[in-house]
C-alpha positions, 0 to 999 in steps of 0.5 A: 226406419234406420236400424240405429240412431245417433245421439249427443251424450251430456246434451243440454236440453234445449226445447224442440230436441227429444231427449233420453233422460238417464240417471247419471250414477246408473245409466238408468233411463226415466220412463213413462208406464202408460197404465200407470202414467208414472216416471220412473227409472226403466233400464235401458242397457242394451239401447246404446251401442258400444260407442255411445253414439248411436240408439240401437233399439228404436222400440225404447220410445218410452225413454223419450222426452220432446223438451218444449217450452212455456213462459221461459218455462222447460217441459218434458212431453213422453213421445209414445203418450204426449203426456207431460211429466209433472206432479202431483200429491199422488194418495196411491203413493203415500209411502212414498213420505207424502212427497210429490211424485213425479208422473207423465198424466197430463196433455197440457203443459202447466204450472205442475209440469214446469220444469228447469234445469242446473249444471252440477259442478260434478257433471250432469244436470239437476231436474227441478220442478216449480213446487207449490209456492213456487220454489224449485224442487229437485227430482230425486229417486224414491221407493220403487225407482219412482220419481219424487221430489225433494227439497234438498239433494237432487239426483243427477241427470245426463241428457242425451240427445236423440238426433234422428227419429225413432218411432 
């Protein structure tokens, strides 16, 4: 296995490509803790090298989403679980104000775990998942680093490619 990987930073996501998703103010990468099957931001400093262009530590597979595709539908599938990220209304996450949480807990890929994603003028991308009435909420940043959904706001997202493997 190469010791680095190269990637395609500010990559649009486009299905059978694997994707590192990180937080574009931080840098921060959506994992997935496999006890937990939560998303959540993990850091992911040491991972890039210097220039950007390459993925140093092959170990940080669980920053790594395979996009896939259902119904014209996007999905993000976690590369060490082959959990999709969804959500669901999660009663251990209650303070998080009742929103949805985004998790990683399910091998299908489902209505829950439909995804889209928008160009933002300011750069990056926003995340959105199909809600209960089917309109779109944006993944945002809650309490914890864990991930959540919102009507309004949004964060902003980069997609970076991942072009080789990494196990």
């Amino acid at each position: 296995m190469p010791s680095t990987i190269p990637v395609t930073r500010d990559a649009t996501p486009y299905p059978g490509e694997t994707f590192i998703i990180l937080h574009k103010p931080t840098n921060r990468a959506i994992i997935t803790l496999s006890e937990s099957a939560r998303a959540q931001l993990g850091d992911v400093v040491h991972v890039f090298s210097p220039d950007h262009k390459t993925l140093n530590n092959c170990s940080m597979s669980q920053c790594q989403w395979l996009c896939v595709e259902r119904n014209g539908w996007l999905g993000f599938r976690a590369s060490p679980t082959g959990r999709y990220m969804g959500h669901r209304l999660l009663k251990q996450f209650a303070k998080e104000d009742d929103r949805d949480v985004v998790a990683a807990s399910t091998m299908r890929h489902g209505e829950w775990e439909y995804c889209c994603v928008r160009r933002h003028p300011r750069g990056g991308y926003l995340l959105m998942m199909r809600g209960y009435n089917t309109q779109l909420l944006k993944v945002e940043i809650g309490l914890s680093s864990n991930l959540v959904l919102r009507e309004d706001g949004g964060a902003l997202w980069e997609f970076v490619k991942v072009d080789g493997i990494c196990g």
